[in-house]
N, C-alpha and C positions, 0 to 999 in steps of 0.2 A: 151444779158441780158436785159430783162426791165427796163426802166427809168420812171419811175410814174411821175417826172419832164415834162415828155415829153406828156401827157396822150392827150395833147388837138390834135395830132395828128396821135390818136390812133383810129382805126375804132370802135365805139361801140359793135359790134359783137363779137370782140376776148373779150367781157367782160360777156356777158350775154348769159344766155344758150337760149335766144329767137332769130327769123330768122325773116326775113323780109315775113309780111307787116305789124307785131308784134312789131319791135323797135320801140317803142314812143319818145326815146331820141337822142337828134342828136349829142349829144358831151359830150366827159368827161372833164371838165375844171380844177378840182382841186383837189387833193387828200393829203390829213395830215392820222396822225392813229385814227380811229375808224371813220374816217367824208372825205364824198365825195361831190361836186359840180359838177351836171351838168346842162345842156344846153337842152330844147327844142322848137325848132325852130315851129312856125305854118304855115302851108301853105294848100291849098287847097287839097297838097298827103296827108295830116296828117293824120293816123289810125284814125278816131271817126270822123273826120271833117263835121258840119256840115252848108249846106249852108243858112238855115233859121237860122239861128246864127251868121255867117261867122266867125265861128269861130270853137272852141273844148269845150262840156257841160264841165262844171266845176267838175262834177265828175271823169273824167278821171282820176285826179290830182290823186286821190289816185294810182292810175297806173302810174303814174311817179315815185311818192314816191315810190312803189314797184319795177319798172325796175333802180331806184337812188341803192335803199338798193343791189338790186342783182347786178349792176354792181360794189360796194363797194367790197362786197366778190368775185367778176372776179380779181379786181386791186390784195387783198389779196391772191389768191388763184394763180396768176403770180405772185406774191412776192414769194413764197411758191415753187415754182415751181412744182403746184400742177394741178389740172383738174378743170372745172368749173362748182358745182354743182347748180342743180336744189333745188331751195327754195319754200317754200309755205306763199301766204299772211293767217296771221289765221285771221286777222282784227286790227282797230285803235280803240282808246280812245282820246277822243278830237280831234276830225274831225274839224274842220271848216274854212269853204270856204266863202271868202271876197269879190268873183267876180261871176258870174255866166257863162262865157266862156272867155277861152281862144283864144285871140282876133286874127285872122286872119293876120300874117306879122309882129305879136308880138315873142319876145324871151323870155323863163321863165329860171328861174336857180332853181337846186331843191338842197337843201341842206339837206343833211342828216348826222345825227350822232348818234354814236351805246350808247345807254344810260346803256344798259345789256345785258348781253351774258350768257347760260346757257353750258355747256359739252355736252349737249344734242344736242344742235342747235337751240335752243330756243332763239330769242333774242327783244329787244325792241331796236326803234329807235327815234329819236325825229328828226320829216320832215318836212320842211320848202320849199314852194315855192313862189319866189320874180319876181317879176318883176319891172325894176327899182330901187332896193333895199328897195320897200317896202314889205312886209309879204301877199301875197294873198292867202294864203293856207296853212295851218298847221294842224298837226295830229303826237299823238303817233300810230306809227304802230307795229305788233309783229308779227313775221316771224319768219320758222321753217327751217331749212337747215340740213336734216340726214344726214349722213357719206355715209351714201349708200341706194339712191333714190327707187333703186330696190325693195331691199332685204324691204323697208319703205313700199311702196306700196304693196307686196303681203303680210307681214303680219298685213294691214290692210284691205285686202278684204278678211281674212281669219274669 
C-alpha cells in the first residue's frame, strides 16, 4: 500500500507520466490534500542547463510548476489506486519570476496547491517556487487532466 508519508523516498517517475531526460524534478518532499512540495536539485545534467548562465533560464520554472501539479495528481491517482494520467499545461495568470536562473548547485522547492477543480479536469493551481524559503517564482497555473487522454486527443483532431 502507498504511504504519501514516505514520498521523499519515492522515485519521481512512479508519479508523473514523463521519462527521463524530461523529469525536471528530483524529489517529492511533502504531500497534504490538494498541495504538494517538491524539490529540484540543479546540476550541470539538468534538462535546460545552461552553461553561459551556470545555471537553468528562469523560465523553466513554469515546468516545474507543471511536473509539481502532475506529480500531485500521480500521489492522488496511487491514493486512488488508479493509473497516472496525462495532463495538459493550458497556461498561468500572474507569472512572475524574481530571479533570472536557477543557480547551478542550488535546490528549489516548488509548492503547489489546487485553488479549483472542474468534473471536467479542468483545474487552477496557485505555484510557488522558493529557495531558502523566500518566493522566487510564482504563477496561477490552469491545467487540463481528461478521463481518457485518447479518446481527448482524437476528438480534437477531428
Amino acid at each position: 500500500m502507498f504511504d504519501p508519508t514516505k514520498l521523499s523516498e519515492c522515485d519521481v517517475a512512479e508519479f508523473i507520466p514523463h521519462r527521463d531526460p524530461m523529469i525536471l524534478i528530483s524529489q517529492l518532499l511533502e504531500y497534504s490534500q490538494d498541495s504538494l512540495l517538491t524539490q529540484t536539485d540543479v546540476s550541470t545534467a539538468s534538462p535546460y542547463f545552461d552553461p553561459r548562465l551556470n545555471g537553468v533560464p528562469n523560465y523553466v520554472g513554469i515546468e516545474y510548476m507543471a511536473q509539481s501539479i502532475a506529480a500531485l495528481a500521480g500521489v492522488e491517482a496511487h491514493l486512488r489506486n488508479d493509473i497516472i494520467r496525462v495532463g495538459f499545461l493550458l497556461g498561468s495568470r500572474k507569472l512572475k519570476m524574481h530571479i533570472s536562473q536557477f543557480k547551478l548547485g542550488q535546490s528549489y522547492q516548488t509548492k503547489v496547491t489546487r485553488l479549483y477543480q472542474e468534473e471536467s479536469g479542468l483545474a487552477v493551481f496557485d505555484c510557488q517556487i522558493l529557495h531558502n524559503q523566500e518566493v522566487v517564482a510564482e504563477a496561477n497555473v490552469n491545467v487540463f487532466q481528461p478521463q481518457d487522454t485518447q479518446a481527448y486527443i482524437a476528438d480534437a483532431a477531428q
